[in-house]
N, C-alpha and C positions, 0 to 999 in steps of 0.2 A: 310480187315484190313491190310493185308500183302500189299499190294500196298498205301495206307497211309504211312504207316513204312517207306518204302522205297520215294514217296514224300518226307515225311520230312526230309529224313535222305540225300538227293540231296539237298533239300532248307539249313540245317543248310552247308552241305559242301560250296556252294556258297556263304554264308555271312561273313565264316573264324569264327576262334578263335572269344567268346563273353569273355566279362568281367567287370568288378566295370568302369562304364563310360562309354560302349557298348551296350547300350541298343539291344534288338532284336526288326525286325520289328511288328509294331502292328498285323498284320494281321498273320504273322507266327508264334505270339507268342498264338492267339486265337487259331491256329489251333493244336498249341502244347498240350496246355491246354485239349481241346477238345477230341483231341486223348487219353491224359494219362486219361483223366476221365469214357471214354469208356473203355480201359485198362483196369481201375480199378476196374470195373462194371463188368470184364468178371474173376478176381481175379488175377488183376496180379500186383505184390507189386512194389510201386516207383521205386526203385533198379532194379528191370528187367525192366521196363519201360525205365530209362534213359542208360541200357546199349543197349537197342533196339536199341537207337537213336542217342546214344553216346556224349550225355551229363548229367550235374552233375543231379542227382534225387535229390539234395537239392533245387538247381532251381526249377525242379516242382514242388517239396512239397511247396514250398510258392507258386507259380502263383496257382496251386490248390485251397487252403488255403486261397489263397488272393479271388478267386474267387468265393469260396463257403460262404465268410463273406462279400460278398458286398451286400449294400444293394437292393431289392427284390421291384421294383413298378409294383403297378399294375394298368391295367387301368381301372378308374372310368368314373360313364357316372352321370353328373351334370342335375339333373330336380328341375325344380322349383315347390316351394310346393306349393304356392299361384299363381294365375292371378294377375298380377303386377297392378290392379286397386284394388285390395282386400289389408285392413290394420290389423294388428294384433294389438290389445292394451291390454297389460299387465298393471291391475293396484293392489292397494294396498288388501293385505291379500288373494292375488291368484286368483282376478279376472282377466277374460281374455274374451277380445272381438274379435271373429274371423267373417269373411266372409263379413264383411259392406268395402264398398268404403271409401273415402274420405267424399264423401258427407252424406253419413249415419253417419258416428262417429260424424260428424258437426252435426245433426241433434241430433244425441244421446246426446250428450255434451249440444245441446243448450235446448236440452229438461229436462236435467237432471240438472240445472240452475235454469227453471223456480220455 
């Protein structure tokens, strides 16, 4: 962790003074983030976080903050419930026709006619 510290605290030296219009780089700002959240996992409050690294701990408390309320996807795996030659026919008072083709519902339909 102590070699992190000091990473970060060489990367913020080379970027210079940030400020309102200064955005930090993406990637140093993920690793910022990243480190004060392990930090904070081991108990160590905002305020010694950002004197470690010598910047403001209100910046962190938001990129924190911002990153623990973003929103959370997860990946889904899409199967199909029918064989795409299979029709489902919902009809009236909760009937329901599964597993006939094309061709069967024709035949059901044309038989349910006669």
């Amino acid at each position: 962790m102590d070699s992190t510290r000091k990473e970060l605290q060489k990367a913020l030296g080379l970027i210079g003074q940030r400020g309102r219009g200064k955005p930090y780089p993406k990637e140093l700002l993920e690793r910022l983030v990243s480190y004060a959240i392990a930090r904070r996992q081991q108990g160590a409050q905002l305020v010694t976080i950002g004197e470690e690294l010598g910047m403001s701990w209100r910046t962190l408390a938001r990129w924190v903050t911002e990153r623990a309320a973003a929103p959370k996807f997860r990946r889904v795996q899409v199967v199909s419930a029918l064989p795409r030659s299979e029709v489902v026919v919902h009809g009236p008072r909760g009937l329901r026709i599964e597993g006939l083709g094309i061709d069967g519902v024709a035949e059901l339909v044309r038989r349910l006619g006669e």
